[in-house]
C-alpha positions as CSV (number, residue, x, y, z in Angstrom):
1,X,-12.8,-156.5,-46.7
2,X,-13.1,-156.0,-43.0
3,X,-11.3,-153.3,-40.8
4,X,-11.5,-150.9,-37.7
5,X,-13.0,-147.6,-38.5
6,X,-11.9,-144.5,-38.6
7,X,-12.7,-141.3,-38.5
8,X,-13.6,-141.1,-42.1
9,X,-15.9,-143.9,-41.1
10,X,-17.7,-141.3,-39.1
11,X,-20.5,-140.1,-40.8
12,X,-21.6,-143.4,-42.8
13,X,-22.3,-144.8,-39.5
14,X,-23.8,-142.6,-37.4
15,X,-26.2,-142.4,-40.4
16,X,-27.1,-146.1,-39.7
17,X,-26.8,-146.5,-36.2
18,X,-29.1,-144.9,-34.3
19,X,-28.5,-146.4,-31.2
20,X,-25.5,-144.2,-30.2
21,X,-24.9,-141.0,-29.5
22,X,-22.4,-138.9,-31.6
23,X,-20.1,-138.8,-28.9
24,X,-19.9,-142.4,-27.9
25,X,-19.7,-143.1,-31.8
26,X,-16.6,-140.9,-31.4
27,X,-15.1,-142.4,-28.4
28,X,-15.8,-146.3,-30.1
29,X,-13.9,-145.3,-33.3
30,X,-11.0,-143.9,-31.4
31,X,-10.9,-146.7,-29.0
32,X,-11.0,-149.4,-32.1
33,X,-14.0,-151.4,-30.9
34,X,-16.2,-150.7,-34.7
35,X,-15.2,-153.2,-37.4
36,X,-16.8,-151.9,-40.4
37,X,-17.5,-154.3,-43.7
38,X,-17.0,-153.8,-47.1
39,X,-17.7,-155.7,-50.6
40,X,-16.5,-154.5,-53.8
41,X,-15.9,-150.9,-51.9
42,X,-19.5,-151.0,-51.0
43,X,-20.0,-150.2,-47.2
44,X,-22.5,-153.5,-46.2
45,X,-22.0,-153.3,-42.4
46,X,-20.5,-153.2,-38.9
47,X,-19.8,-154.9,-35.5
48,X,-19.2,-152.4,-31.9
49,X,-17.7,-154.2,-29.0
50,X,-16.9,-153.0,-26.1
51,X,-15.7,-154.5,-22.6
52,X,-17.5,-156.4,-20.1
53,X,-16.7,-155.9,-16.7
54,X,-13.5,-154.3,-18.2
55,X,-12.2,-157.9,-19.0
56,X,-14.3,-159.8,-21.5
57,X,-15.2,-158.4,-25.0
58,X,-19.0,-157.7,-25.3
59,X,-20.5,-157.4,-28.5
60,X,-22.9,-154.4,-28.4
61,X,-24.0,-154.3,-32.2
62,X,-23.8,-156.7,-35.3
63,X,-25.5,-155.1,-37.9
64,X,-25.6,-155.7,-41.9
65,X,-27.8,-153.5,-44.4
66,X,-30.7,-155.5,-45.7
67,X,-29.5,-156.5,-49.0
68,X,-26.5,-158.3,-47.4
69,X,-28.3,-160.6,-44.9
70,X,-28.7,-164.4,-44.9
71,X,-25.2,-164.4,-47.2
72,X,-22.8,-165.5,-44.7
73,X,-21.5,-161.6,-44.1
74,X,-22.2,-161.7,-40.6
75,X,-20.7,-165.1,-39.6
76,X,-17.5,-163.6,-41.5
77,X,-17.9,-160.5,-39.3
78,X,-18.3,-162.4,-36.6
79,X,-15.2,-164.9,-37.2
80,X,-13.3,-161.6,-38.2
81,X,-13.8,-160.3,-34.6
82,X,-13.3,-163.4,-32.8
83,X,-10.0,-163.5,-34.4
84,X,-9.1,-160.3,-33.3
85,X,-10.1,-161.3,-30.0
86,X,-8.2,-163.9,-29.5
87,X,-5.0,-162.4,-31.1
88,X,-5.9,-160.1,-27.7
89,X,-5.2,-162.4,-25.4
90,X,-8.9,-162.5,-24.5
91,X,-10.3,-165.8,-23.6
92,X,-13.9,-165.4,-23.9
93,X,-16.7,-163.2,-26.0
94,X,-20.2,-162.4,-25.0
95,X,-22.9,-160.9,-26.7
96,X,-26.7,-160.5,-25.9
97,X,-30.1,-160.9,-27.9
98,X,-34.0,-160.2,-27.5
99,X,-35.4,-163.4,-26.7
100,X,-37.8,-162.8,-29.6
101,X,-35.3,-162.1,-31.8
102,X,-33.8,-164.7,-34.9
103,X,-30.4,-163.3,-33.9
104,X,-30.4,-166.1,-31.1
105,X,-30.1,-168.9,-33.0
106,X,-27.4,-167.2,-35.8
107,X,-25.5,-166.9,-32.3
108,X,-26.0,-170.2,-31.2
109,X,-25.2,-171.9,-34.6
110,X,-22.0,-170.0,-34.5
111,X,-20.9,-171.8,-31.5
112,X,-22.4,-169.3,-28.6
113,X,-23.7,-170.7,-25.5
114,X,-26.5,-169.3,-23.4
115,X,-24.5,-168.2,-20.4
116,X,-27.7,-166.0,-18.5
117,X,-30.6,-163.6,-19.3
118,X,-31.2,-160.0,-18.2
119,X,-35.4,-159.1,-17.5
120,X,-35.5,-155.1,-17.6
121,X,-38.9,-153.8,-17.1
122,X,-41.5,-153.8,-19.8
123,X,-38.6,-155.2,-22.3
124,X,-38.3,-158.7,-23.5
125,X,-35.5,-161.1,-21.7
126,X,-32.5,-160.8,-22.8
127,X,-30.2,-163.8,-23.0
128,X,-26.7,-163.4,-23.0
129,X,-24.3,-166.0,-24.6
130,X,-21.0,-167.2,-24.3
131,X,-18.4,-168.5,-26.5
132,X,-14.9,-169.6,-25.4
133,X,-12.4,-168.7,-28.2
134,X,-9.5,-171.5,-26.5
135,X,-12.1,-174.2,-28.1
């Protein structure tokens, strides 16, 4: 089962993602942009979104706990928010990896296109890809 979180929601994530303050976690859940995962009532993961240039949906975290990866949970994730994307009227999702990450070819086999790259000091590149959801 996927859904937006909610405030009950609260607490399981901000014990996994550590890449967001309380307070932003806050302000994502209110504003629906966390889709959180579920199998058999288990909690196995989320996606956080926000918006890019305050058009174009920008995925800021895909994340699945370890015993769930490499099962097809994340492309369902991913497909889930797409969907919901679309059903928005928005054209187009982005989202951004480490260039030595794996994530970049999971993206790209799921129909993202390299679209540009971001070089911040003493940090890996970071490509940014594309996928147009009219195709």
């Amino acid at each position: 089962m996927i859904r937006y979180a909610d405030e009950s929601d609260f607490e399981i994530l901000k014990k996994y993602d550590r890449h967001i303050s309380e307070a932003e976690l806050k302000n994502a859940i209110n504003a629906k942009r966390i889709l959180i995962m579920f199998r058999e009532d288990r909690f196995i993961g989320w996606l956080c979104f926000n918006l890019f240039w305050d058009q174009h949906p920008f995925m800021n975290m895909l994340y699945l706990l370890e015993d769930y990866r490499r099962k097809g949970y994340g492309s369902q994730l991913v497909d889930f928010w797409e969907k919901e994307m679309a059903k928005n009227k928005y054209k187009i999702v982005l989202i951004s990896t480490l260039s030595n990450e794996q994530a970049q070819f999971f993206y790209r086999k799921n129909g993202y296109k390299d679209c540009g790259s971001l070089l911040l000091p003493d940090e890996p590149l970071e490509i940014i890809l594309l996928k147009d959801l009219n195709q």
